[in-house]
C-alpha positions in Angstrom: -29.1 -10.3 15.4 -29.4 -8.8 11.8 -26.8 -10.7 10.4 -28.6 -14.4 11.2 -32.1 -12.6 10.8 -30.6 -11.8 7.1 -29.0 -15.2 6.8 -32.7 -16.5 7.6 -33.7 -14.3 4.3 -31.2 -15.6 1.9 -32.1 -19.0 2.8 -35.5 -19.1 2.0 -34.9 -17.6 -1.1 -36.0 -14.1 -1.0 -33.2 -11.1 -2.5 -31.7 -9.0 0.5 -30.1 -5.7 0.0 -28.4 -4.2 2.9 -25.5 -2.0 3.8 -22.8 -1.6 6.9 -24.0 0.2 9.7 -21.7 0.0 12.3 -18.8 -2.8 11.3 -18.6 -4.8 8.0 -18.1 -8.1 8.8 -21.7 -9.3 9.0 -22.0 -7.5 5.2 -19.1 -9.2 4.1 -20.0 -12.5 5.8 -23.6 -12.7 4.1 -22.1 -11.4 0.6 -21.1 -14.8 0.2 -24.3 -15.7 0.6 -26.0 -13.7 -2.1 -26.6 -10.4 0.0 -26.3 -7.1 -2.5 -24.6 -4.9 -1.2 -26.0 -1.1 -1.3 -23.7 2.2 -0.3 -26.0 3.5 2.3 -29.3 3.1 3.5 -30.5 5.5 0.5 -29.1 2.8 -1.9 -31.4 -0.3 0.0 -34.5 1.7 0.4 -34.5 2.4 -3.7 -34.4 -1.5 -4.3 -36.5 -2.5 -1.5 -40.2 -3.4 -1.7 -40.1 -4.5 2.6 -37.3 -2.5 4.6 -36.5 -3.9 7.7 -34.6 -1.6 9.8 -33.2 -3.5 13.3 -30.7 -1.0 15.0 -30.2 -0.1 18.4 -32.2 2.8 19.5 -34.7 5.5 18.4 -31.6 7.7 17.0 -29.9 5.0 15.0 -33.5 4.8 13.5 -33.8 8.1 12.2 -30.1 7.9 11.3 -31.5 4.5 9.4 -34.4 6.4 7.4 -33.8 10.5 7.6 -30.0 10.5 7.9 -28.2 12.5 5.2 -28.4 9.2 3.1 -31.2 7.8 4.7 -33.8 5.5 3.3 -37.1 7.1 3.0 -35.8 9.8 0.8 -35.7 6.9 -2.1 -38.3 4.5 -0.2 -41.0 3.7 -3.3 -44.5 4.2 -2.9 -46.5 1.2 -2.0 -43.3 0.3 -0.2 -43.6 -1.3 3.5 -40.9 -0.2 6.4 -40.9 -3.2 9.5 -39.4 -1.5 12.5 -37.9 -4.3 14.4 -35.8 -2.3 16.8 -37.1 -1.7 20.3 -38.5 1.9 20.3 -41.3 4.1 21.4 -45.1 2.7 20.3 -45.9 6.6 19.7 -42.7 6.8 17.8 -43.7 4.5 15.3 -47.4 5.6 15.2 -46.2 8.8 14.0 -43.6 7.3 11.6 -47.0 5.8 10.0 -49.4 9.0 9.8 -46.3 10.9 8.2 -45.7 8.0 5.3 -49.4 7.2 4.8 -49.6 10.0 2.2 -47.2 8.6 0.3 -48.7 4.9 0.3 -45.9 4.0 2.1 -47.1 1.3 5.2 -45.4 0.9 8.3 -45.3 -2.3 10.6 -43.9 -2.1 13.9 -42.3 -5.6 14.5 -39.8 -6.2 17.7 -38.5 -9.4 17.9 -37.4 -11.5 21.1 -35.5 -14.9 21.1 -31.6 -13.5 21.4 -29.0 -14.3 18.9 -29.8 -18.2 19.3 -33.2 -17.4 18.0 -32.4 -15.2 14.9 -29.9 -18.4 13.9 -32.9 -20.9 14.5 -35.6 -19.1 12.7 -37.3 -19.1 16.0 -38.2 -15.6 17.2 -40.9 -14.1 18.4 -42.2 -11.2 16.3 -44.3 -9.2 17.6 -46.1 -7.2 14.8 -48.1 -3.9 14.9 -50.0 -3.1 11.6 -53.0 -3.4 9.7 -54.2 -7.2 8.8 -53.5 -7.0 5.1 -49.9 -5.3 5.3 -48.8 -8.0 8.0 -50.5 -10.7 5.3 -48.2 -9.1 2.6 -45.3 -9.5 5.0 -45.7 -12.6 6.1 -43.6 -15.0 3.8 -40.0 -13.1 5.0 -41.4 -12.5 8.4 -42.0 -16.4 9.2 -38.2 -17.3 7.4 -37.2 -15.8 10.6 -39.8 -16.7 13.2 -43.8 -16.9 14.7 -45.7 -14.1 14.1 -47.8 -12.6 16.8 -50.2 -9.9 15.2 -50.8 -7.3 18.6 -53.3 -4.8 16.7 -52.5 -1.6 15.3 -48.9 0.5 14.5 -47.5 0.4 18.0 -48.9 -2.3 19.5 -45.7 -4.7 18.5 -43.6 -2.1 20.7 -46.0 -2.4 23.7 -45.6 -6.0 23.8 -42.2 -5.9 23.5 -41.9 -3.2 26.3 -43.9 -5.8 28.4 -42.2 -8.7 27.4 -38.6 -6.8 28.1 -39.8 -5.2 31.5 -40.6 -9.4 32.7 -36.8 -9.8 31.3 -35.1 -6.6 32.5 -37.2 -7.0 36.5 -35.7 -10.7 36.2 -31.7 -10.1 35.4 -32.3 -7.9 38.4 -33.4 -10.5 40.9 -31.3 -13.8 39.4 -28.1 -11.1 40.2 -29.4 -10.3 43.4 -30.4 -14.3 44.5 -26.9 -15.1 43.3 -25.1 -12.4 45.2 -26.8 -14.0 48.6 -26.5 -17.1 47.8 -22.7 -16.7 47.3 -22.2 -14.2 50.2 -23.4 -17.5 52.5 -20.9 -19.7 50.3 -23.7 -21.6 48.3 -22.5 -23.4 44.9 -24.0 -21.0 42.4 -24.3 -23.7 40.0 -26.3 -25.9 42.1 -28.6 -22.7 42.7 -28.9 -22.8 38.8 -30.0 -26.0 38.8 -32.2 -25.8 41.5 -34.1 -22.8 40.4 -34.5 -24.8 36.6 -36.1 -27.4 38.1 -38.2 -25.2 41.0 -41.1 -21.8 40.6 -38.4 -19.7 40.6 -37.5 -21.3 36.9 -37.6 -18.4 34.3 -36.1 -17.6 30.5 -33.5 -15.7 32.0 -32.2 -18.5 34.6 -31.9 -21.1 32.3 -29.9 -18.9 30.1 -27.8 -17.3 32.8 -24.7 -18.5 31.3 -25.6 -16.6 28.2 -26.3 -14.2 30.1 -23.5 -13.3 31.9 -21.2 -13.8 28.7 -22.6 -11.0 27.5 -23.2 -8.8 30.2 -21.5 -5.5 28.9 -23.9 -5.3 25.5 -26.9 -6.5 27.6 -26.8 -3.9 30.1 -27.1 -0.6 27.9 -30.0 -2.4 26.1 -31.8 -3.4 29.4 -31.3 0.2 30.7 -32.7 1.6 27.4 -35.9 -0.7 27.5 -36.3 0.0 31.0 -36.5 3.9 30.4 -38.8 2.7 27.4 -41.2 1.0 29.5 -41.3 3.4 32.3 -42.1 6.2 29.9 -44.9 4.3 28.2 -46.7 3.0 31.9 -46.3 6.7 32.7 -47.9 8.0 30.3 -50.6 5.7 30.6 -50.8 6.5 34.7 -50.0 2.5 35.4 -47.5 1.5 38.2 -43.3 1.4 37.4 -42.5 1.0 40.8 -40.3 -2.4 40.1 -38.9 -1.0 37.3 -38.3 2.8 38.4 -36.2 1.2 41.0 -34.1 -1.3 38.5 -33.4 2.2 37.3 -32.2 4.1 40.1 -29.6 1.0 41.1 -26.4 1.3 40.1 -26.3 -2.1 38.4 -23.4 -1.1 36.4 -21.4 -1.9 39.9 -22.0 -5.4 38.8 -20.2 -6.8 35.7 -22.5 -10.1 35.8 -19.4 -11.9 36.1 -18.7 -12.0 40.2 -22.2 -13.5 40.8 
């Protein structure tokens, strides 16, 4: 998603500097675009006045910003860091109470919309922060979507969380609907169309093709957010019962592509 997300950037005029992370192609892609290209993260935190980090998981994060070349080591004061990744709230609340001594402001900002989102400008950003640094952000933030302020630093990831758990708990039931449906020898795409136009219509349903195209990168992610969420309801003594047991099932036994 970084690569249209950036794309969204270039296009509405604002200077991006990034660097490869895991393949070059996107880099390449949007250098024909008028992306600078930095070595490492050390290199785009030095030039940036907003860095927007959007990598996988909590460790490609730190890799991001405290790796051997990370970012924050040459990260300006007055500087702001969006987190758009899908991480721990209290992860991020403590990124902010360790850079608030050196002015350095911190907004934690997941996104939701998928790929077809990011290219559309469309997503859903889900911000945590203080008024005035989410004001400041605001002009590259809505190049690439809606803003949703949620209240303080780490109140973005809780909606996420929520929003993901909804997602995750769904992929588990449309597999499991489909799977009995086709086990009695029901045409899975009239199901499809019947659910899109009945209450059991939902985001992921309509998208189901999508979906199961790219079942293999979904799945790690949808296991990671589920963990995620369960840790942040337990902390806070609230029910995971749905989603402890999305857990525990060995959906790895289904590639998304048999139902």
């Amino acid at each position: 998603m970084g690569e249209p997300m950036a794309r969204r950037l270039l296009q509405h005029g604002f200077p991006v500097v990034s660097c490869a992370n895991r393949r070059r192609e996107a880099i390449e892609a949007l250098s024909q675009e008028g992306l600078v290209e930095a070595e490492n993260p050390a290199g785009v935190g030095a030039k940036a006045d907003i860095l927007m980090t959007i990598v996988i998981d909590q460790s490609q994060t730190e890799q991001v910003l405290r790796g051997p070349t990370g970012a924050l080591a040459r990260l300006r004061s007055g500087a702001a860091i969006i987190i758009m990744s899908t991480l721990d709230p209290d992860y991020c609340k403590s990124l902010a109470r360790e850079l608030a001594p050196r002015d350095i402001e911190v907004i934690d900002c997941p996104v939701s919309g998928g790929v077809q989102g990011a290219v559309a400008g469309t997503l859903a950003l889900m911000a945590g922060g203080t008024a005035d640094v989410i004001e400041r952000c605001r002009a590259p933030l809505e190049a690439m979507g809606s803003i949703f302020p949620c209240g303080g630093v780490g109140m973005g990831m809780v909606a996420k969380l929520a929003n993901n758990g909804l997602s995750v708990g769904t992929m588990a039931l449309v597999m499991e609907v489909r799977a009995m449906a086709a086990a009695h020898g029901m045409d899975l795409a009239t199901l499809m169309e019947i659910v899109k136009n009945s209450t059991g219509d939902s985001f992921v349903a309509r998208n189901w093709d999508v979906v199961q195209s790219r079942f293999q990168h979904l799945m790690p992610l949808a296991a990671k957010d589920a963990g995620l969420f369960v840790e942040a309801a337990s902390g806070k003594g609230t029910p995971t019962e749905l989603l402890s047991a999305w857990q525990n099932y060995d959906w790895g036994s289904m590639n998304g592509q048999d139902v």
